[in-house]
C-alpha positions in Angstrom: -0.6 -39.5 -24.3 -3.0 -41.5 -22.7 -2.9 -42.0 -19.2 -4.3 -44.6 -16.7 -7.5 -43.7 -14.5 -9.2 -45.0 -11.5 -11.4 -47.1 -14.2 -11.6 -50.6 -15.4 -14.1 -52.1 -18.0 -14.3 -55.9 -17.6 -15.8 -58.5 -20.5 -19.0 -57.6 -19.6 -19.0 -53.8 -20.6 -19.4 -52.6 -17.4 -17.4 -49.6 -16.0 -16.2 -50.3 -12.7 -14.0 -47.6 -10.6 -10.9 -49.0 -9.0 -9.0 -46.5 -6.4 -5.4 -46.0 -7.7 -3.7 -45.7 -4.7 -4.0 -45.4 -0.8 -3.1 -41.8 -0.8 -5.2 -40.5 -4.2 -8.0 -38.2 -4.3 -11.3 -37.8 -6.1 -10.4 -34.4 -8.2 -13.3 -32.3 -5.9 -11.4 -33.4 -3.0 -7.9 -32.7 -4.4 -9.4 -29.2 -5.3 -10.9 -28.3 -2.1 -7.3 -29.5 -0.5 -5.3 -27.3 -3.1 -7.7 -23.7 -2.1 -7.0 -24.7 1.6 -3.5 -24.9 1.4 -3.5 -21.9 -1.0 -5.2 -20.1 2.0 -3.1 -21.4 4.4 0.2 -20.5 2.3 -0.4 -17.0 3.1 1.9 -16.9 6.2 4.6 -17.3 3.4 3.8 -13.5 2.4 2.6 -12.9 5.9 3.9 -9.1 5.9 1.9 -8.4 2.4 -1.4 -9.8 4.2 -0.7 -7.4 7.3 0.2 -4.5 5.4 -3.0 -5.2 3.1 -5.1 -5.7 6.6 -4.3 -2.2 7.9 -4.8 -0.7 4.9 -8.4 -1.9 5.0 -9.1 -1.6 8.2 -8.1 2.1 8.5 -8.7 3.6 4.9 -11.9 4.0 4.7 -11.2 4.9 1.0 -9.7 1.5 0.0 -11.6 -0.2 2.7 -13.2 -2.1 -0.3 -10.4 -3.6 -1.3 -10.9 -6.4 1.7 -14.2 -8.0 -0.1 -11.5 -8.7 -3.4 -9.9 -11.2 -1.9 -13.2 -13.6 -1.2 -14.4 -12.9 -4.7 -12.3 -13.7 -6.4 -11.6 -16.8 -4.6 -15.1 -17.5 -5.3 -14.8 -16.7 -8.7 -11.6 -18.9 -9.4 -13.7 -21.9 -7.7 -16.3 -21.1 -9.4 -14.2 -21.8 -12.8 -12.7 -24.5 -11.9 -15.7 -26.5 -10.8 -16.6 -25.9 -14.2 -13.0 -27.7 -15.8 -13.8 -30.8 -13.4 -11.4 -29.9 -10.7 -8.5 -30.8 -13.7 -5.3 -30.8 -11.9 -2.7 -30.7 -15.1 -0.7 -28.2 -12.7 3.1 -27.1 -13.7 6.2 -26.8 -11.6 6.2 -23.0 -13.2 3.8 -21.9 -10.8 6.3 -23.6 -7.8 9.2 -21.4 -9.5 6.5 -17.9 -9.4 5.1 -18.6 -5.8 9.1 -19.2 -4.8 10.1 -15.7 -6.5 6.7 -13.5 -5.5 7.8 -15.3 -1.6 11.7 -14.3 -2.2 10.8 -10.2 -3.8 8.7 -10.5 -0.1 11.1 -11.4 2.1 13.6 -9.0 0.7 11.1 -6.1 0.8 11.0 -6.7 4.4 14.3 -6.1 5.4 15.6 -3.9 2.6 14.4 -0.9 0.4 13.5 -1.4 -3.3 11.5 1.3 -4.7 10.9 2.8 -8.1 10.6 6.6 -8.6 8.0 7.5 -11.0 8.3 11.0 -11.4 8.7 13.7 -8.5 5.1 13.0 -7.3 5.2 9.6 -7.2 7.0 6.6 -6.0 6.3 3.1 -5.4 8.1 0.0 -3.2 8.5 -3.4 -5.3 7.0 -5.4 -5.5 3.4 -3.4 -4.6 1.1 -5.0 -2.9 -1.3 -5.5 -5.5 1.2 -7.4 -7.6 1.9 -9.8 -5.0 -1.8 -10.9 -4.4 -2.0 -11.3 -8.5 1.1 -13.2 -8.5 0.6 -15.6 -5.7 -2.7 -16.6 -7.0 -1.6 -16.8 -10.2 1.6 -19.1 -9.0 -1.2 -21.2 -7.0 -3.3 -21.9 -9.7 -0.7 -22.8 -12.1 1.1 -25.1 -9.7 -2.3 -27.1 -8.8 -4.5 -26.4 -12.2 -2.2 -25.8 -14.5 -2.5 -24.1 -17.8 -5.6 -24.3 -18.8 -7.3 -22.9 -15.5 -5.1 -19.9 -15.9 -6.4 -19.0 -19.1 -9.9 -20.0 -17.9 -9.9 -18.0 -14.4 -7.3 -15.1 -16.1 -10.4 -12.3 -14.0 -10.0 -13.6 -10.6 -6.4 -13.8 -10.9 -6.3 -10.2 -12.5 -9.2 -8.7 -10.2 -6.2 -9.0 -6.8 -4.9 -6.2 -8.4 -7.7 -4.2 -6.4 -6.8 -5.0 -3.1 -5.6 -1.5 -3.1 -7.9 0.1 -5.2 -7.0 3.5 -5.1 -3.2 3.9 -4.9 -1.5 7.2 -3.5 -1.2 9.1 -6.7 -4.5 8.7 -7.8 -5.3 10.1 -4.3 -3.4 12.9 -4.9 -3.6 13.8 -8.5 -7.5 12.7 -8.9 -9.1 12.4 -5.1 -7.8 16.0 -3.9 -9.2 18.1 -6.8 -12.7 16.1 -6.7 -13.1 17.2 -2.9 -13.0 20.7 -4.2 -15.4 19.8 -6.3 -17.4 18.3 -4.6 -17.5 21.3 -1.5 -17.6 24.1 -4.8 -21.3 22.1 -6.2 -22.4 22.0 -2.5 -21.3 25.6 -1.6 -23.1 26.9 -4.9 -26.3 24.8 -4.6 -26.4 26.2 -1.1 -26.4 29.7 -2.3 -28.5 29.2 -4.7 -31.0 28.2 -1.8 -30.2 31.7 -0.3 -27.7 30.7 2.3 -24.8 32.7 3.0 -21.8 30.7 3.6 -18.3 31.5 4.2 -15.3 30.6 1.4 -13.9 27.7 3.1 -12.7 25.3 0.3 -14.4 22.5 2.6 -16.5 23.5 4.9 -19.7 25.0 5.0 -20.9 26.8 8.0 -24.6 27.4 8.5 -24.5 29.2 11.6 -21.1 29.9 13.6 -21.9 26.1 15.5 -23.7 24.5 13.1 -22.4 23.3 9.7 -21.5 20.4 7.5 -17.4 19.5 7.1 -16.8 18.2 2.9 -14.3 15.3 4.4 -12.0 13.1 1.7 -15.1 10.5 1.2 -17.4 13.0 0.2 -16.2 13.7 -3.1 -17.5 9.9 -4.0 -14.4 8.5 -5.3 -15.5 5.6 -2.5 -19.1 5.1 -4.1 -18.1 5.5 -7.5 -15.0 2.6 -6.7 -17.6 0.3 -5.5 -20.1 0.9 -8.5 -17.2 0.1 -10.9 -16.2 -2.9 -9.0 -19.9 -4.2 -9.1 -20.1 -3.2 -12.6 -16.5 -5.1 -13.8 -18.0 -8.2 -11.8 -20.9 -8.4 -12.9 -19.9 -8.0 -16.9 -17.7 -10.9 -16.3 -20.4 -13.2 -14.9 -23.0 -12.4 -17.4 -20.3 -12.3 -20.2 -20.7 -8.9 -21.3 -18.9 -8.1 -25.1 -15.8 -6.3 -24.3 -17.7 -2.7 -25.7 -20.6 -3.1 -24.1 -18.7 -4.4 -20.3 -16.3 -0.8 -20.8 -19.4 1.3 -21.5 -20.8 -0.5 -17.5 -18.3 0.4 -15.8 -17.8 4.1 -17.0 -21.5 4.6 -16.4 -21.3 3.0 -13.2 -18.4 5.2 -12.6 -20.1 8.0 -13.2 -23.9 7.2 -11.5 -21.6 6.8 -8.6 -20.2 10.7 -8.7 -23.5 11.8 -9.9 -25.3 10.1 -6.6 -23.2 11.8 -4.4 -23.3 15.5 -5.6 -27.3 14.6 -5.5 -26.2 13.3 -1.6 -24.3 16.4 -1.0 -27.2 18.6 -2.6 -29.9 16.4 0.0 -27.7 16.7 2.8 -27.7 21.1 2.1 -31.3 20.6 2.2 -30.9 18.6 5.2 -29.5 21.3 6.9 -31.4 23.9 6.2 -34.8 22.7 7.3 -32.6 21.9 11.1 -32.1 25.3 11.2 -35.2 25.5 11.9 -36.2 22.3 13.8 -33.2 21.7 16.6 -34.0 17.9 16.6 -32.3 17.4 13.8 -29.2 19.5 14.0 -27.7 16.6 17.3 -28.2 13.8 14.2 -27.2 15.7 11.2 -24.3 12.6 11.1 -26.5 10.6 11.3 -28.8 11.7 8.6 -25.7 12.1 6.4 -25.4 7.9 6.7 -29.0 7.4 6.3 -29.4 9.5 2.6 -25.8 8.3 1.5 -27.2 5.0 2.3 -30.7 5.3 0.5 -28.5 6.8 -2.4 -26.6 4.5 -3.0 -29.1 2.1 -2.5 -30.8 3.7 -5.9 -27.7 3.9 -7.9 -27.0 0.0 -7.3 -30.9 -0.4 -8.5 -30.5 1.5 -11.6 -27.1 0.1 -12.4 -28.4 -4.1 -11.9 -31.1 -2.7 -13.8 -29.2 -1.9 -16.8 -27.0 -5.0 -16.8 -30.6 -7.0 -16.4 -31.3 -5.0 -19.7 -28.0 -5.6 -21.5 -27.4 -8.9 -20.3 -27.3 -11.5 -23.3 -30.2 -13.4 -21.3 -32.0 -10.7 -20.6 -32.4 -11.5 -16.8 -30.0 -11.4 -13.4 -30.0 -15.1 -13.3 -25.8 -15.6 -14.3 -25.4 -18.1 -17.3 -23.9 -21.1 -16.4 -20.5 -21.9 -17.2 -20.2 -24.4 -19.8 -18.5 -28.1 -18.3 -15.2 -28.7 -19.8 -14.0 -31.7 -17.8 -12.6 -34.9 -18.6 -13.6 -38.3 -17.4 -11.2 -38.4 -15.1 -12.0 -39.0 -10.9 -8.5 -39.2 -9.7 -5.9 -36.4 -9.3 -3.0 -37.2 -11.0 0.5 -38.5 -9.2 2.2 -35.5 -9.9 -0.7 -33.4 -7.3 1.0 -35.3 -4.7 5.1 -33.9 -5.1 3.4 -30.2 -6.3 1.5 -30.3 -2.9 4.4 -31.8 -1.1 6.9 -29.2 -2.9 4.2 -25.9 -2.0 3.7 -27.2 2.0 7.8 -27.2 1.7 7.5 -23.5 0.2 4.8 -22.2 2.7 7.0 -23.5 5.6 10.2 -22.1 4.3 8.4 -18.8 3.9 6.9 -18.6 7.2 10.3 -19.5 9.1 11.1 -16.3 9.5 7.6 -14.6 10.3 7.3 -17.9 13.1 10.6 -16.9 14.6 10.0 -13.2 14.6 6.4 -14.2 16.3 8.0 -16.0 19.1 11.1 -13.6 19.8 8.3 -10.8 20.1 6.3 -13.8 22.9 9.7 -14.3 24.8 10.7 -10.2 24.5 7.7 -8.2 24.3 7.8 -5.1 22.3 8.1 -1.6 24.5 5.1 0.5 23.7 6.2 3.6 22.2 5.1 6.3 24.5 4.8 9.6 22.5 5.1 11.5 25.6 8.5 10.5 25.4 11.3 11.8 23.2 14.1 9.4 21.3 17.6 9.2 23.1 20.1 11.4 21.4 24.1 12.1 22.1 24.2 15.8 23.4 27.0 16.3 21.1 28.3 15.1 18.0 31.9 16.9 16.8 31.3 20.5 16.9 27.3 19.7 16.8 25.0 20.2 20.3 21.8 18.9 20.4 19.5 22.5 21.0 16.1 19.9 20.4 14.1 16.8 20.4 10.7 16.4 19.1 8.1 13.0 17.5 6.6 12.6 14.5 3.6 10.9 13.8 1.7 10.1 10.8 -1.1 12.0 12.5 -1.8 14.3 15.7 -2.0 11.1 18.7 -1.4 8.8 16.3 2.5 6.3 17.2 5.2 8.1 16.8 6.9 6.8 13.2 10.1 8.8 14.2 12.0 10.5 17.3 13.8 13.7 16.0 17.0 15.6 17.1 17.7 19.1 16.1 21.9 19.9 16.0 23.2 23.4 15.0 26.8 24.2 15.0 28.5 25.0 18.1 30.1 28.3 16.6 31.6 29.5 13.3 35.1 29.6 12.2 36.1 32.7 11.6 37.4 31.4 7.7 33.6 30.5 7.2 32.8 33.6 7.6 31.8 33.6 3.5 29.2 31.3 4.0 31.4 27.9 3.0 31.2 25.0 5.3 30.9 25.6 8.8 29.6 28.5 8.1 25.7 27.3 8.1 25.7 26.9 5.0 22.6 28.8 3.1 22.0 30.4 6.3 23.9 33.2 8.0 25.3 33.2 11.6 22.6 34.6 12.8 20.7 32.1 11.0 22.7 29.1 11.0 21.3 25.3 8.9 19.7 22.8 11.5 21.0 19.3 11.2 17.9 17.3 11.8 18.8 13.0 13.0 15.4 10.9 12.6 15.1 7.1 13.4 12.1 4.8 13.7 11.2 3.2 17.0 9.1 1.1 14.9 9.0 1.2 11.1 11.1 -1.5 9.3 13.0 -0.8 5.8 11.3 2.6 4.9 11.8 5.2 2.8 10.2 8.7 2.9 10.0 9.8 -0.6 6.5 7.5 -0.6 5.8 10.0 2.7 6.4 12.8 0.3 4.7 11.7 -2.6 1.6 11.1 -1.1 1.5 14.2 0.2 2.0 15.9 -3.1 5.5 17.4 -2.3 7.7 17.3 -5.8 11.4 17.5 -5.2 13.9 19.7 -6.8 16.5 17.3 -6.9 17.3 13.8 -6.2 20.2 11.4 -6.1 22.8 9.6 -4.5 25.2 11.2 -2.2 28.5 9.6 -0.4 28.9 10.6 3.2 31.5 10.6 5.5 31.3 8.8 8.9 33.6 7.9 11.7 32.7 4.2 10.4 33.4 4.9 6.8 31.6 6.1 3.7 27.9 6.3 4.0 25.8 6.2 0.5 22.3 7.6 1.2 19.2 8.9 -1.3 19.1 12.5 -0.9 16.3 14.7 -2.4 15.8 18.7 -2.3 13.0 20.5 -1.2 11.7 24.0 -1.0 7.8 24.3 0.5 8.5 28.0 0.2 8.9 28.6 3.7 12.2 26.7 3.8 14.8 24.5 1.9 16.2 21.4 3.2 18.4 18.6 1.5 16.9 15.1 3.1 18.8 11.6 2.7 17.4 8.7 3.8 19.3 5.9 4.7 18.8 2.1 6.4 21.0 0.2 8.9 20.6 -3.6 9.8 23.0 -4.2 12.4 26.4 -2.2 12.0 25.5 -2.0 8.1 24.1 0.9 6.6 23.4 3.0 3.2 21.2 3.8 0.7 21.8 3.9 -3.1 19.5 6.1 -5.8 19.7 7.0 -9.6 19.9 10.6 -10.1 16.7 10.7 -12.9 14.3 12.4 -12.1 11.8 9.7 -14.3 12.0 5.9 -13.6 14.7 6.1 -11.2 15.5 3.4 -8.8 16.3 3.7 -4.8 17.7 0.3 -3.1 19.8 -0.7 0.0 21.7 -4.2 0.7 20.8 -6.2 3.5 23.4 -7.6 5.6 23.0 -11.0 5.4 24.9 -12.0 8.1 22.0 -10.5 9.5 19.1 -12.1 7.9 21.2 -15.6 8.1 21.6 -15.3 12.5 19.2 -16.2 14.4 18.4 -13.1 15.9 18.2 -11.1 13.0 18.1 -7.2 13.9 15.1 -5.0 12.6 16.3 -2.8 9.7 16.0 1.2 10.8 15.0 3.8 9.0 17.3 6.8 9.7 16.6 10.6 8.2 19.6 12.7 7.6 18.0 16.1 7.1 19.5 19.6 6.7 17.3 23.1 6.5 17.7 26.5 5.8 14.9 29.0 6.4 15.6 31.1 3.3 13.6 29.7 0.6 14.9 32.2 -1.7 18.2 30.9 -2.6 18.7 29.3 -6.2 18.1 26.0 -5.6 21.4 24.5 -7.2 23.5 26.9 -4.8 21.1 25.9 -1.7 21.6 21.9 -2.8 25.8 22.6 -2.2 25.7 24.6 0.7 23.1 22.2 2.0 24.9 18.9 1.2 28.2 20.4 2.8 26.5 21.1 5.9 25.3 17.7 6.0 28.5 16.5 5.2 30.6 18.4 7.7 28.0 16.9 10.5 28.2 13.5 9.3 31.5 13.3 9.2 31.6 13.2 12.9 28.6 10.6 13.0 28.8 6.9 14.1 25.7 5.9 13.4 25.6 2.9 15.9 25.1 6.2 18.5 21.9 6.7 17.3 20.5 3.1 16.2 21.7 1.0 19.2 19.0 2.3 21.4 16.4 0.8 18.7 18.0 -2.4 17.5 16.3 -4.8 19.9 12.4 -5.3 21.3 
């Protein structure tokens, strides 16, 4: 179909450019307006673009994620200057930015996570796929097809904003620090030192020794070599073989640099045994030969892609032009960027009005000297403790903690049924443990447990009574061979609560339902995280026998439970 353009030719031959329209713009300029507003639109998935922040700010294993984002973006420009700024967008790309905005909003206030297998859980949508699909939505809506296709790396490289997720942490990071420590340790006895058998730390003298920490196993140089090395194929075009056989060797120069870092730094140590100078900046030589390592392995990995690069060179091959003669965006750039500013200010209502309730009613600082507010006594239940929990030693409290035991047995329980604590004996009776969040929104704790490698027995859904009704919360068994306890997890948003979960073990699902009389007020309530826990101390039961006695326990307690007792205290700044 041909359409009309910003051009006129008159008798004379002469191509003369006529502006459309008052509000038109040259495509360059219609470009660099779509990236700002595609910048801007972030506030719509503000809580992804915290939760990414933090994790780059505090990780310093995924702190590489943060220089993603501005690649790419550079990248995508980068095609599309090529394609003349084309601006054939589609209203499908509205539709994915409207649904990747929607799954966010929802994540915020509810829990939607998929269960992988007993190590290994994850909350949808992750963040990675969020970055991927909102730059994929925005380049659709503005660019359209074409550009997609074109710029399909940058789009696909947001899924390393979190480039090492918590199972590959677990299942891959752990044993390589073991590694890493076991070539250290031996190279250092090899040297003649003496050293004791700590799986990560090596002691020189009793003051003086080195500490094998999580980033010295090089998963975070190796990361950042294949990054450099998947970039770089891209830009100088690399055939698909010869780009996958880059980054493995990237990967591995990057493991291979860091034993020979680990090896220096033994070395290091040593000779400041003997010259005390050095021992009061043995950190500080750590920096400076990681830094002068790595320094080599980039050298010797740019100098392989100089040699393998179809131009033989480091200069990047220019992207061929595919643009048309158009100068002028199109009409339909004007309703698609009218239709996205309507999106990104829909989207951000509810971050703004969270924003200023948190400016009128400061937060309270969450003290950890202080302990959560509990009732002394719930049914037959007396609180006998209180305690925090915090995702490390002076870090904020995540949770306040009660401990209830039963005020005495019946003299019926005296087989071990309900009321009887359960697994436990009288002597020994099962601690009902209440946890609720000061702070954390919708949360669940089998991502807590995954990441630290603990693998349940059991998991499901389990109906609970309360003095407000039936209570559905994901429960999971544990043994860590000092102790079993049943935990369910629930969430509350105003006077509604529960939890629901598949029982598989493999690709299960765990949600709750918002309360959406809630999310529609003006003042919408936080959602709180609430841990139902109940322990025995005698590992040694079977576990499906432990799982009954367990879930009774829990049962008989919460049958005497409103759980607007515990949450009220939290509900409001």
């Amino acid at each position: 179909m041909k359409t009309l353009d910003a051009a006129a030719e008159p008798a004379t031959g002469q191509r003369v450019t006529v502006r459309p329209a008052w509000w038109s713009l040259r495509l360059a300029e219609a470009g660099a307006l779509a990236a700002a507003l595609s910048v801007v639109g972030v506030v719509s998935v503000l809580s992804t673009a915290f939760a990414l922040w933090s994790l780059w700010s505090t990780d310093p294993l995924k702190s590489v994620g943060g220089l993603i984002v501005p690649v790419s973006f550079f990248l995508l420009l980068r095609v599309w200057r090529s394609l003349g700024w084309e601006m054939e967008g589609s209203w499908w790309g509205l539709a994915l930015l409207a649904a990747t905005v929607a799954l966010v909003h929802l994540r915020d206030v509810a829990i939607l996570e998929l269960v992988l297998s007993p190590a290994w859980s994850v909350f949808l949508p992750p963040h990675q796929a969020v970055a991927v699909a909102y730059a994929a939505g925005a380049v659709l809506l503005f660019g359209g097809w074409r550009l997609l296709r074109a710029a399909w790396f940058p789009v696909a490289l947001m899924w390393l904003v979190n480039p090492v997720p918590s199972f590959f942490t677990m299942h891959i990071d752990l044993p390589l620090q073991h590694l890493s420590s076991g070539v250290a340790r031996a190279f250092a006895h090899a040297m003649g030192q003496t050293l004791t058998p700590d799986q990560l730390r090596l002691m020189f003298t009793p003051e003086f020794g080195m500490f094998i920490a999580p980033g010295c196993n090089g998963i975070r140089g190796a990361m950042t070599m294949a990054i450099l090395a998947l970039i770089a194929g891209y830009i100088y075009r690399f055939r698909v073989r010869t780009w996958a056989l880059v980054v493995v060797g990237a990967v591995l120069l990057g493991y291979a640099f860091n034993l020979a870092r680990l090896c220096t730094l033994v070395l290091y140590y040593i000779v400041a045994l003997h010259i005390p100078w050095l021992q009061s900046r043995a950190e500080m030589g750590d920096y400076v030969i990681g830094a002068c390592m790595f320094f080599i392995a980039t050298i010797l990995l740019f100098t392989a892609i100089q040699r393998l690069s179809p131009q033989g060179s480091l200069t990047p091959p220019p992207l061929p032009r595919q643009g048309d003669a158009r100068q002028w965006a199109p009409r339909s750039f004007l309703p698609r960027w009218l239709a996205f500013v309507a999106l990104v200010l829909l989207g951000s209502l509810g971050y703004a009005r969270a924003l200023s309730n948190q400016l009128l009613h400061p937060a309270r600082a969450v003290d950890p000297n202080l302990l959560g507010a509990f009732p002394e006594h719930v049914g037959p239940y007396h609180l006998v403790d209180r305690w925090n929990d915090s995702l490390f030693v002076g870090g904020p409290v995540i949770f306040y903690f009660g401990d209830y035991v039963r005020d005495a047995a019946p003299a019926s329980a005296a087989g071990g049924g309900v009321g009887a604590g359960g697994v436990g004996t009288g002597a020994d009776p099962a601690t009902i443990s209440v946890g609720v969040s000061p702070i954390l929104g919708a949360h669940d704790t089998l991502i807590c447990h995954s990441s630290r490698g603990d693998e349940w027995l059991w998991h499901g859904e389990l109906d609970m009574p309360t003095q407000s009704g039936p209570l559905s919360v994901s429960a999971s068994l544990f043994n860590d061979g000092q102790r079993q306890y049943v935990e369910g997890d629930t969430v509350c948003q105003g006077e509604v609560c529960g939890q629901y979960s598949s029982s598989r073990k493999h690709f299960g699902l765990i949600y709750s339902r918002p309360d959406t009389h809630t999310l529609l007020s003006p003042n919408p309530e936080r959602p709180i995280p609430l841990i139902l826990r109940a322990t025995s101390h005698d590992p040694t039961v079977a576990a499906d026998l432990a799982r009954t006695r367990l879930t009774e326990d829990l049962a008989e307690f919460m049958a005497s439970v409103k759980l607007s007792d515990f949450t009220r205290p939290y509900r409001t700044p």
